[in-house]
C-alpha positions as CSV (number, residue, x, y, z in Angstrom):
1,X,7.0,-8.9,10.1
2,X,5.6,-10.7,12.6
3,X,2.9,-8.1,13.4
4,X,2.3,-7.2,10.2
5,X,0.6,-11.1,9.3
6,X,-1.3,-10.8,12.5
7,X,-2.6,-7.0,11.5
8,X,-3.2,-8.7,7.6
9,X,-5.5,-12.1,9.3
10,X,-7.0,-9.9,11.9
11,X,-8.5,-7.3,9.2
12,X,-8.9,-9.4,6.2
13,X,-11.1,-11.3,8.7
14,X,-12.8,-8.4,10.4
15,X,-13.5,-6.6,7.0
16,X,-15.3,-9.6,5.5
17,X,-17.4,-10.1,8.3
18,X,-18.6,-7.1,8.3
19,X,-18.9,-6.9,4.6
20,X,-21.7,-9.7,4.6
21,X,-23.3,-8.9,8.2
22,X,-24.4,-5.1,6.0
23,X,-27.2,-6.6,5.0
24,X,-28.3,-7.3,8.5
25,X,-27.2,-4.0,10.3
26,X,-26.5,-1.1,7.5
27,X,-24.1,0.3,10.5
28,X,-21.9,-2.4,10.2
29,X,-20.5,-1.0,6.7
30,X,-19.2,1.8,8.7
31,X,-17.5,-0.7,11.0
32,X,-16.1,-2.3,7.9
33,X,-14.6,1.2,6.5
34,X,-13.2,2.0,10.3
35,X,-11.2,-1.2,10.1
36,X,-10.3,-0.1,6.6
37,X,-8.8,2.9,7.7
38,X,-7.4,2.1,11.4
39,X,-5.3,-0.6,9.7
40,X,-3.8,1.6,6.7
41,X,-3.0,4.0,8.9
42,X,-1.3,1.3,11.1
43,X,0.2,-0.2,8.4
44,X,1.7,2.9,7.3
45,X,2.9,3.9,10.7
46,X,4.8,0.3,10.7
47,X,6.5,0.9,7.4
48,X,7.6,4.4,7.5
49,X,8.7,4.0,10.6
50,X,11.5,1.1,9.6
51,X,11.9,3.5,6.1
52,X,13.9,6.8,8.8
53,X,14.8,4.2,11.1
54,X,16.8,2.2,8.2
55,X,17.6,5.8,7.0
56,X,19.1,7.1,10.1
57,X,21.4,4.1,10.2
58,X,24.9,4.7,7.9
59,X,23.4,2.7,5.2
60,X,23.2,3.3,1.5
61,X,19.9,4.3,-0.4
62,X,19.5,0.8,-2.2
63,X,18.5,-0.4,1.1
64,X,16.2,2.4,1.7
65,X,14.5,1.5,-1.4
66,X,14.8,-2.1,-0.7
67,X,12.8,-1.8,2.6
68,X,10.1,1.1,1.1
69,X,9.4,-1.5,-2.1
70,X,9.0,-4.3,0.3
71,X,6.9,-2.5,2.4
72,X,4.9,-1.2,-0.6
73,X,4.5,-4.6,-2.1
74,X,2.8,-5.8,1.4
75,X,0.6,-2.9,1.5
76,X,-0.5,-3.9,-1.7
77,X,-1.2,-7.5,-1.1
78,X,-3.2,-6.4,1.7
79,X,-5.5,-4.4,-0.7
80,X,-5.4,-7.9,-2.8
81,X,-6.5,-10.1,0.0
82,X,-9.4,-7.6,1.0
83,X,-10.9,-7.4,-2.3
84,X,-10.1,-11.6,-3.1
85,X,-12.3,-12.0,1.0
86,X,-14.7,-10.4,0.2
87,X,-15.7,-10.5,-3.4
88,X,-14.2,-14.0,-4.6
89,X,-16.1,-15.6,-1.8
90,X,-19.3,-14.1,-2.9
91,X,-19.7,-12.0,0.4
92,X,-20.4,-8.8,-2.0
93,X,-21.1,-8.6,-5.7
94,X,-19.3,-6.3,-7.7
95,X,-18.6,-7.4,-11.6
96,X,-15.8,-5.8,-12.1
97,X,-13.8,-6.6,-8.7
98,X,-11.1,-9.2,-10.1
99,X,-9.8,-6.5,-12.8
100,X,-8.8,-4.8,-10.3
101,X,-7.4,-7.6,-8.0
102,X,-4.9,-8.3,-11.3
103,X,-4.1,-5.1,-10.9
104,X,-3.1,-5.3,-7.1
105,X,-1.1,-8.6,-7.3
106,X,0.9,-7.4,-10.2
107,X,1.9,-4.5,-8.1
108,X,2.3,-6.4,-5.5
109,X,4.6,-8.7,-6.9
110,X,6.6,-5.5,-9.0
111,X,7.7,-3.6,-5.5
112,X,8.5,-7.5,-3.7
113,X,10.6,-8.4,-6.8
114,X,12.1,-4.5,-7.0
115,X,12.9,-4.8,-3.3
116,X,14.7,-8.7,-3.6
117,X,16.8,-6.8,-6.2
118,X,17.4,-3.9,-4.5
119,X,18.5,-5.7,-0.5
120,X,20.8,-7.8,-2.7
121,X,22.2,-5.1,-4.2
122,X,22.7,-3.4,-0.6
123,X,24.4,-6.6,0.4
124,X,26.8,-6.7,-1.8
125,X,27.4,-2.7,-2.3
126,X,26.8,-2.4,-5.9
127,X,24.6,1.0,-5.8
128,X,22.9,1.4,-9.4
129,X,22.2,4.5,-9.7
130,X,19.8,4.0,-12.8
131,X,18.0,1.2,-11.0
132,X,17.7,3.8,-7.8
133,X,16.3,7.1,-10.4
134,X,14.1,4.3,-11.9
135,X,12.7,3.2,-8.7
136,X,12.7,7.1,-7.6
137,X,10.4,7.8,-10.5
138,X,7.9,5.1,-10.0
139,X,7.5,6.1,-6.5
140,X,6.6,10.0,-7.7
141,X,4.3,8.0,-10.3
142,X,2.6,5.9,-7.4
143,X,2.4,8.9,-5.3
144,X,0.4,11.1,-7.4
145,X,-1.6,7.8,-8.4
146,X,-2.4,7.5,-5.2
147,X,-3.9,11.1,-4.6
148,X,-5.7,10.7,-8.0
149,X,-7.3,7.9,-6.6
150,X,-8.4,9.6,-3.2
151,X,-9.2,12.5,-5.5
152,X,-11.5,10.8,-7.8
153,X,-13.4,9.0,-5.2
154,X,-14.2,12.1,-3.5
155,X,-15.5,13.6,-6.6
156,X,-17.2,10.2,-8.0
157,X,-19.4,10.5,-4.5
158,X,-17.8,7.0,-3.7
159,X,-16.2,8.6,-0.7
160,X,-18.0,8.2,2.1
161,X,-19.3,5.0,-0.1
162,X,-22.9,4.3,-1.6
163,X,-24.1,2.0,0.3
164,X,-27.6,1.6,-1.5
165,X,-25.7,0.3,-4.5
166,X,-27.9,-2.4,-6.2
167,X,-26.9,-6.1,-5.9
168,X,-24.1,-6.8,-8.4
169,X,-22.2,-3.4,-8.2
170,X,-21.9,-3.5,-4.3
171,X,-18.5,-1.6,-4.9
172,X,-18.4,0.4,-1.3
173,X,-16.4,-2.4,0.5
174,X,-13.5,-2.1,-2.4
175,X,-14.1,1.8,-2.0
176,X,-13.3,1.6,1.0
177,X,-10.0,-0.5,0.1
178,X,-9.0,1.8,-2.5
179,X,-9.5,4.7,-0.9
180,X,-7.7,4.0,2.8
181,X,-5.0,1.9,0.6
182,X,-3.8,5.0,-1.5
183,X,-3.7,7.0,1.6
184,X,-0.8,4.2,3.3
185,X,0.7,3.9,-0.4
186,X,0.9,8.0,-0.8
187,X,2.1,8.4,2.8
188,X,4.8,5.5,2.5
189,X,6.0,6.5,-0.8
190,X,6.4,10.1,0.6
191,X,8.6,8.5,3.1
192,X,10.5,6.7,1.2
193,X,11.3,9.6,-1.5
194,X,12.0,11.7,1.6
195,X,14.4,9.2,3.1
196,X,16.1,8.0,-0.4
197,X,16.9,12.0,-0.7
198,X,18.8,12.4,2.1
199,X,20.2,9.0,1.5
200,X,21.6,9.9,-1.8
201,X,22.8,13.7,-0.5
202,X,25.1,12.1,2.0
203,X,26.8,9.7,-0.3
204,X,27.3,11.9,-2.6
205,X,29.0,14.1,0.4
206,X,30.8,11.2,1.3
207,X,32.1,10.4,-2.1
208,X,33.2,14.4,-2.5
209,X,35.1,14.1,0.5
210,X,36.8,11.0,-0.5
């Protein structure tokens, strides 16, 4: 967790500073969407590698889930604090920026709350297994989201970003959020349904055999 806050200060700080130095040095926008995309990849590396590893232990799918939400949730709030940097401080203009950081801290907050539910129900073996479909089903829905969203850049022309936008809608920084974001959110929750499956074949093996 520990590397996680360092990787969140280091690229919140990195992003915004070369979200504002743009207007000096147009190249720097490219630095700022190399950042972007180094760190969701990181990011994502990070959290599905704890998602097999927490699988490949004998534990039951709650905490599979547990770990993926919480994961999720941070990935998330790291898409929050890169549009709150660079917009709320008035680094970039872009009118319609805090619609969408609502957006990302009430996800944010839905996967951290699912996943305190979830670890608690691990602790204390109580399986749900209409908590664990429900969860299940919002992943699917947040993976193909997330490929929507990827999608729909590409075709907007908003990937790579337009970086000529006129003061006021200088929306290529959060492009670049949204974008590299979904692609750690599709990959994680790919993981996660991957790992859950498995999770949930071998306890229902291990119930048959009891």
């Amino acid at each position: 967790m520990i590397l996680w806050l360092v990787v969140f200060a280091v690229s919140i700080a990195v992003m915004a500073v070369s979200a504002g130095a743009k207007g000096l040095d147009p190249s720097m926008a490219y630095i700022h969407m190399a950042v972007a995309a180094f760190v969701s990849v990181i990011l994502a590396l990070l959290a599905i590698r704890e998602i097999l590893a927490t699988a490949r232990t004998d534990v039951t799918p709650t905490a599979v889930a547990a770990v993926a939400a919480r994961y999720m949730g941070l990935l998330w709030s790291w898409g929050a604090l890169g549009l709150l940097s660079t917009y709320a401080t008035g680094i970039l203009q872009w009118k319609e920026w805090w619609q969408f950081l609502i957006a990302f801290i009430v996800a944010a907050g839905l996967c951290l709350f699912f996943s305190a539910i979830l670890k608690k129900d691990a602790e204390t073996g109580n399986n749900d297994e209409t908590f664990l479909k429900l969860g299940r089903v919002l992943t699917i829905v947040q993976f193909i989201g997330m490929l929507a969203v990827m999608i729909g850049l590409a075709i907007d022309g908003k990937m790579p970003p337009n970086l000529n936008a006129r003061v006021g809608w200088e929306d290529w920084a959060a492009n670049h959020i949204f974008f590299f974001g979904s692609l750690a959110l599709a990959s994680v929750s790919a993981a996660a349904l991957k790992a859950q499956g498995k999770g949930m074949s071998r306890t229902t093996a291990d119930e048959q055999q009891c």
